[in-house]
C-alpha positions as CSV (number, residue, x, y, z in Angstrom):
1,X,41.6,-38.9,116.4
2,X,44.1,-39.6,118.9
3,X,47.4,-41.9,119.0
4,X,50.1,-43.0,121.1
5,X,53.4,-41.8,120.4
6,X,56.5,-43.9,121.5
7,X,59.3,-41.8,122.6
8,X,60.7,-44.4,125.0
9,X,59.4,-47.1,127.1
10,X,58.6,-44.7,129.4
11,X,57.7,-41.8,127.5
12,X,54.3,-42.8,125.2
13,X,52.1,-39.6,124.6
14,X,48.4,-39.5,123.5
15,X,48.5,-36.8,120.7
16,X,45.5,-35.3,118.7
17,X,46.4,-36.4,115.4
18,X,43.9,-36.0,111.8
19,X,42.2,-38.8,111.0
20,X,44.0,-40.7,108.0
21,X,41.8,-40.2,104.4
22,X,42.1,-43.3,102.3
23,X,42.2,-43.6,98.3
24,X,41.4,-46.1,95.9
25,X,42.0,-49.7,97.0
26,X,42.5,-48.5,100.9
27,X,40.5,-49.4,103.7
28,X,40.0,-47.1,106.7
29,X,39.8,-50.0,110.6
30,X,38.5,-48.5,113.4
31,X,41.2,-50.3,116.1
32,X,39.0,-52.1,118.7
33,X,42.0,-54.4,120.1
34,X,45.7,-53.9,119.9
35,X,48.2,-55.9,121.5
36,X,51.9,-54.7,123.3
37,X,54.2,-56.9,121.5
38,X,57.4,-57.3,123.4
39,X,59.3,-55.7,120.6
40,X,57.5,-52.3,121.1
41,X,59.1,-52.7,124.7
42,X,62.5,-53.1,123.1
43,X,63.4,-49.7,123.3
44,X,67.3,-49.8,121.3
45,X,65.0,-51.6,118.8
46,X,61.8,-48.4,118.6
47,X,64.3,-45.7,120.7
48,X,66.0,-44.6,117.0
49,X,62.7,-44.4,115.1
50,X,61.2,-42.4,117.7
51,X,58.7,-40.3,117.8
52,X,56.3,-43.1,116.2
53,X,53.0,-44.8,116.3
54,X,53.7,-48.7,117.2
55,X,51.2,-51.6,117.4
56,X,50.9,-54.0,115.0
57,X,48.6,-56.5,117.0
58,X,45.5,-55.2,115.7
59,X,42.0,-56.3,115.2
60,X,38.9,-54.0,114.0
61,X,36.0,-53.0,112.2
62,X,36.5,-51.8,108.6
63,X,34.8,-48.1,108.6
64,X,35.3,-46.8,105.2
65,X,36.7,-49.0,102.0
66,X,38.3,-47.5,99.0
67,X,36.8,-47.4,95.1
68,X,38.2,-50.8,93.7
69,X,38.2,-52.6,97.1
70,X,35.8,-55.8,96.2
71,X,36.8,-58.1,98.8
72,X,36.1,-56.0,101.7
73,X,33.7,-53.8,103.3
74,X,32.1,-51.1,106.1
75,X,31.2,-53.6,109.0
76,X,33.8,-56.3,108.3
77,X,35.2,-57.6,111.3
78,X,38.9,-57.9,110.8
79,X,43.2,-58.2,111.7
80,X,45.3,-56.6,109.3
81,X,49.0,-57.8,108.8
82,X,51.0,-54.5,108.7
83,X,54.0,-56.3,106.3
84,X,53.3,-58.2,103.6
85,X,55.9,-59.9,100.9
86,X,55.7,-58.9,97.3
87,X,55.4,-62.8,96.4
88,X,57.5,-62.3,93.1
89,X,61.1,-61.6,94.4
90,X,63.6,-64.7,94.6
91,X,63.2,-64.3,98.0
92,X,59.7,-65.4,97.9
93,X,59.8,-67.7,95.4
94,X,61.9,-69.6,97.6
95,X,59.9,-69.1,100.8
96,X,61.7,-66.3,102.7
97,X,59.3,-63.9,102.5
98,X,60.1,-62.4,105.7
99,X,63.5,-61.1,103.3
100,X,61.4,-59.9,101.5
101,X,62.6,-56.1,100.6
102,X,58.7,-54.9,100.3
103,X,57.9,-56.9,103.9
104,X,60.3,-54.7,105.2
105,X,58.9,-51.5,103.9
106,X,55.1,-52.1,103.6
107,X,53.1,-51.0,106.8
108,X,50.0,-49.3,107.8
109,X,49.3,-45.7,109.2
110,X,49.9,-44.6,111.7
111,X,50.5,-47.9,113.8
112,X,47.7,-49.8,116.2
113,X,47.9,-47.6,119.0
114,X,45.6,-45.3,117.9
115,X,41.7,-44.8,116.8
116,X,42.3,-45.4,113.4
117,X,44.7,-47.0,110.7
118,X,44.6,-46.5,107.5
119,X,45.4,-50.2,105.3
120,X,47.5,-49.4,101.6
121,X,46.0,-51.1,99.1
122,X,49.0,-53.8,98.5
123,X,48.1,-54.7,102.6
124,X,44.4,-55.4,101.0
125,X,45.5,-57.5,98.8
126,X,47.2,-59.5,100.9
127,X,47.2,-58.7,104.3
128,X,43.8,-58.3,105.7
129,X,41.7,-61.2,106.7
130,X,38.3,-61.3,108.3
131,X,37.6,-62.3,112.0
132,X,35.8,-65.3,112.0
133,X,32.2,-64.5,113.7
134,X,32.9,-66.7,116.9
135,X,36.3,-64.9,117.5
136,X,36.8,-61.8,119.3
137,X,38.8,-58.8,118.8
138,X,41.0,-60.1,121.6
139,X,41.9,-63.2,120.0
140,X,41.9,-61.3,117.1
141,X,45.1,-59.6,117.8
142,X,47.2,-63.1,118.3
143,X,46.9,-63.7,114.5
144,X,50.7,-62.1,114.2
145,X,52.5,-63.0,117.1
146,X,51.5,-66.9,116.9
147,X,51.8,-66.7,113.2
148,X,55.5,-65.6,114.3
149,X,55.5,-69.4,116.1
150,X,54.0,-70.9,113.2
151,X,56.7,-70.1,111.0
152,X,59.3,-70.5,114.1
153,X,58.4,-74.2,114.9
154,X,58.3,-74.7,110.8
155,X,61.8,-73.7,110.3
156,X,63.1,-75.6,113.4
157,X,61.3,-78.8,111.7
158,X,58.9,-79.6,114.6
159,X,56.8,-82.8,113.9
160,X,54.8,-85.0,116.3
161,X,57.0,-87.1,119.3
162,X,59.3,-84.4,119.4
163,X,60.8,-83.2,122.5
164,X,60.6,-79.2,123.0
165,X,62.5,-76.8,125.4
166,X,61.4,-73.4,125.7
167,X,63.5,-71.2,127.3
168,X,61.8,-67.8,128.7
169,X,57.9,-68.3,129.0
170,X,56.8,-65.0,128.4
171,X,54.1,-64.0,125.6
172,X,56.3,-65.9,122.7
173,X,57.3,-68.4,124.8
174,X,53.4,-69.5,126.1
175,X,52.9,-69.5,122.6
176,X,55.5,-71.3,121.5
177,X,54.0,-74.0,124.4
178,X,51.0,-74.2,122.9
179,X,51.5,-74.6,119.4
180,X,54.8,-77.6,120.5
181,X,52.0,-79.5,122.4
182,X,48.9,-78.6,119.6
183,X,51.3,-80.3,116.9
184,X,52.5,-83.6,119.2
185,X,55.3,-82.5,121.0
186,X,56.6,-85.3,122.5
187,X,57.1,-83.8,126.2
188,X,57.6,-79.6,126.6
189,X,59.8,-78.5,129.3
190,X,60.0,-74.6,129.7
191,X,62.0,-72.1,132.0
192,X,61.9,-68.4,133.3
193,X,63.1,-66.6,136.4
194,X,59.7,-65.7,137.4
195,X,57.7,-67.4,139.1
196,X,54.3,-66.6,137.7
197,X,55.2,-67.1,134.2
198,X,56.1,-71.0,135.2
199,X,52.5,-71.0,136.1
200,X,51.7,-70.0,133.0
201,X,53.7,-72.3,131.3
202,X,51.8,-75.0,133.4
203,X,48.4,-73.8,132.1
204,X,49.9,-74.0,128.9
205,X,50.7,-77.1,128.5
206,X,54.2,-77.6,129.7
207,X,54.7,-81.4,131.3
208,X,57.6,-79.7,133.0
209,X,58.8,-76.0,134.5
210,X,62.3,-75.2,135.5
211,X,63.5,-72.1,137.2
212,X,66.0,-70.6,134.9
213,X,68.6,-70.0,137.5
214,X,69.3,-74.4,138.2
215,X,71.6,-76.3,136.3
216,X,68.9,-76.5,133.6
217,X,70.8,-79.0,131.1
218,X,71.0,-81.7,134.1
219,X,67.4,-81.1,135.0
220,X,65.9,-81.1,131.3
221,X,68.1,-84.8,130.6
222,X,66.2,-85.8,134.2
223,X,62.6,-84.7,132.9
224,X,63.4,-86.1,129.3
225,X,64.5,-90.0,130.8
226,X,68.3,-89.3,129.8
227,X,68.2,-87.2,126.7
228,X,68.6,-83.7,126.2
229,X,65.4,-81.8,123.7
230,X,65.5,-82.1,120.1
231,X,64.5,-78.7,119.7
232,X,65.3,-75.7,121.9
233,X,63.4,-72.2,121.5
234,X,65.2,-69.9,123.0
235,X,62.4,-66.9,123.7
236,X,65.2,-64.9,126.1
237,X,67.6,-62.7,124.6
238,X,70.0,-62.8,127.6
239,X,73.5,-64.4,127.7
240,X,72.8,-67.2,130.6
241,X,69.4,-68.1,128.8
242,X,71.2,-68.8,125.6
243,X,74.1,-70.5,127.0
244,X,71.6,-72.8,128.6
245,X,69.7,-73.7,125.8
246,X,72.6,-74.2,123.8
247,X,73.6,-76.8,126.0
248,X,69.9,-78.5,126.5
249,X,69.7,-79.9,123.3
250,X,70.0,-82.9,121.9
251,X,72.9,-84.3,119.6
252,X,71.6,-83.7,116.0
253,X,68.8,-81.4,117.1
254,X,67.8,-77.7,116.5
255,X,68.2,-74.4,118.3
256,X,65.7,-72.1,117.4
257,X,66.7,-68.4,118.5
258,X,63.0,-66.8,118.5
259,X,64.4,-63.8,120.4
260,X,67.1,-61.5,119.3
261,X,69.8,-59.6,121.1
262,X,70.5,-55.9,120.7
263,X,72.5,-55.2,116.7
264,X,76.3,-56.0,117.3
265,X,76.0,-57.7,120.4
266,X,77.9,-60.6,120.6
267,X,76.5,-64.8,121.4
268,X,78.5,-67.2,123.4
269,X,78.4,-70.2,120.9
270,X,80.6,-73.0,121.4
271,X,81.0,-73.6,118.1
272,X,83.2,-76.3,118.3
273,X,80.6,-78.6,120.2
274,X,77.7,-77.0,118.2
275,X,79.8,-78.7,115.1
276,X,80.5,-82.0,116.7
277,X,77.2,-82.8,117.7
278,X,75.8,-81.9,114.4
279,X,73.4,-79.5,116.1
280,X,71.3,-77.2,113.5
281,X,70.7,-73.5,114.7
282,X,67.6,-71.5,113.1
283,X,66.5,-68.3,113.4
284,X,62.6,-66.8,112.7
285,X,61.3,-63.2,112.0
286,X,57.9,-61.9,111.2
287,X,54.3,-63.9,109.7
288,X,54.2,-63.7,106.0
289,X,50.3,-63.9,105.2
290,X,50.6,-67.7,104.3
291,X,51.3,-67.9,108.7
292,X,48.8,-65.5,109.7
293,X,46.0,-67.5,108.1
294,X,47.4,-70.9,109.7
295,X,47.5,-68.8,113.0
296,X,43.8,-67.8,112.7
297,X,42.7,-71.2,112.3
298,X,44.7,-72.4,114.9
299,X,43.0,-70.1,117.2
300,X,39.2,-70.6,115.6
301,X,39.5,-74.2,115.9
302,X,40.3,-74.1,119.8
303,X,43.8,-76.0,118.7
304,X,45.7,-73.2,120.0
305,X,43.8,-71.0,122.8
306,X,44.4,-67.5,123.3
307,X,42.0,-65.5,125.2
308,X,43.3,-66.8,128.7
309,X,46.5,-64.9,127.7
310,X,45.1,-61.7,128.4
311,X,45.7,-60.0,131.3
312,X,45.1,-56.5,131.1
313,X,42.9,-54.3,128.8
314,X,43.8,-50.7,129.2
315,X,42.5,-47.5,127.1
316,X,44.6,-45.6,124.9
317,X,44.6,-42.7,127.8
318,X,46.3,-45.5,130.0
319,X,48.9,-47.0,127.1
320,X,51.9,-45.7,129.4
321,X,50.8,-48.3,132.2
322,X,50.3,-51.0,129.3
323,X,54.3,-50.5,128.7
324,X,55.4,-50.5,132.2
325,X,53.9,-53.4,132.7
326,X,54.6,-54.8,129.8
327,X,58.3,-54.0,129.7
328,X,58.8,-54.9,133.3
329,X,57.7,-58.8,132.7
330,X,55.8,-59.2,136.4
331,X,52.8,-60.3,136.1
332,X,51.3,-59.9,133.1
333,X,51.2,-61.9,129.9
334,X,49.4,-60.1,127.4
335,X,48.6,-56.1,127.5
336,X,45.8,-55.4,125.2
337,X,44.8,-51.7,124.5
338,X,41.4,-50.9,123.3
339,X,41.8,-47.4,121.3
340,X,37.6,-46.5,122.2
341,X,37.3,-47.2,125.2
């Protein structure tokens, strides 16, 4: 079969590979959609694993299914989370499964760019879930990344009236949109620096877009009637983006950093005001299974629309042009690669 390897953003080579053979309590998913997550473009995050196989947006058709598998079978239409918690640690017990030490070293092989993956058994247990028949592979693929802003908006404590700024509205922070104004958001306000992401964020819900490079604090108090947002996403891992948001927020409310910067790099927090104000900052990694199945109903019901996020749909031959385009954030949303095309 063939497969993308990742060397660096602009290095990803189609390589002849063998098929992966599955055992007892595996399944073997022929990849008919996988997204580019904006993580795979974060090349110091992939650059010291490489050479891999990445994508982990993935929706398929099960081919094969291992003695002892009884849930599952050959035809099954489904998305596949590639880490899944143990449920039994004291991380887990108390909700954190994305702590979780076997989230962080479960996944499937090789990765969703490529024909084939191969799902371990403890993912079957727990980490596949079937397509409903109405949903394509497309929308398929959004099961992770807005299960990623399911538990985001949970842990920022997001409940109806509430006010919302997003800041960056690229793939996460569309999302991000969505889901705010799907559960009640009071008003959304989002930024970016480019000019058709704002449009985006328009078709997305947002009541109001700012360009990132105004006096964005003064603007959001203007759009919200004289008070700053009770909870502030911050989808932009970039020094100006975060000081903004940090200062767009509402006494007593919540930052949510969705986005992360680079291992040892260093966050201009005026701590100081940050403890004055009473302001609550939260962080938000990875979709335990519990998220992913929220997600998928989300996006079944029509509460939370996805396929209008799709730009492009590329073959595996053309995955390099799926991550220049992805990692250069023009215009393009969502990069979908379809392995059999």
């Amino acid at each position: 079969m063939r497969a993308a390897f990742y060397y660096n953003n602009n290095d990803v080579r189609v390589q002849e590979v063998a098929t992966p053979r599955i055992g007892n309590g595996e399944l073997l998913v022929k990849i008919e959609a996988s997204g580019i997550c904006g993580s795979d473009v974060m090349e110091w995050y992939r650059i010291k694993k490489a050479p891999l196989v990445l994508g982990h947006e993935i929706a398929g058709t099960i081919v094969e299914a291992g003695a002892d598998v009884k849930r599952f079978k050959a035809g099954d239409r489904v998305t596949v989370a590639h880490h899944v918690p143990c449920n039994t640690c004291r991380f887990c017990l108390a909700g954190n499964h994305s702590v979780c030490d076997t989230l962080r070293a479960t996944n499937f092989d090789p990765g969703g760019f490529a024909e084939f993956v191969r799902v371990p058994s403890i993912n079957v247990d727990r980490g596949v879930f079937k397509l409903p028949d109405a949903m394509t592979f497309d929308e398929g693929t959004f099961s992770e990344p807005l299960g990623c802003v399911v538990r985001g908006l949970r842990a920022a404590g997001m409940e109806p009236g509430k006010t919302v700024l997003v800041i960056g509205s690229g793939m996460a922070g569309l999302l991000n949109i969505r889901l705010a104004k799907a559960l009640g958001a009071g008003l959304v306000v989002a930024t970016d620096i480019n000019g058709f992401r704002l449009e985006a964020a328009k078709r997305s819900g947002a009541d109001t877009v700012l360009k990132a490079d105004s006096d964005v604090p003064a603007l959001v108090k203007e759009a919200l009637g004289g008070r700053l947002a009770d909870i502030v996403v911050i989808c932009a891992a970039v020094d100006p983006a975060i000081a903004q948001g940090l200062k767009s927020v509402e006494r007593g409310g919540t930052v949510l950093f969705f986005a992360p910067k680079e291992p040892g790099a260093a966050y201009p927090m005026p701590l100081f005001e940050l403890w004055r104000d009473n302001i609550t900052i939260v962080n938000s990694y990875a979709a335990p299974p519990s998220d992913t199945l929220v997600a998928l109903d989300l996006i079944e019901s029509g509460r939370v629309k996805v396929a209008d996020l799709v730009t492009h749909r590329l073959p595996l031959k053309d995955i390099q042009e799926g991550f220049r385009l992805a990692a250069g954030a023009g215009e393009s949303i969502k990069v979908v690669i379809e392995p059999h095309r």
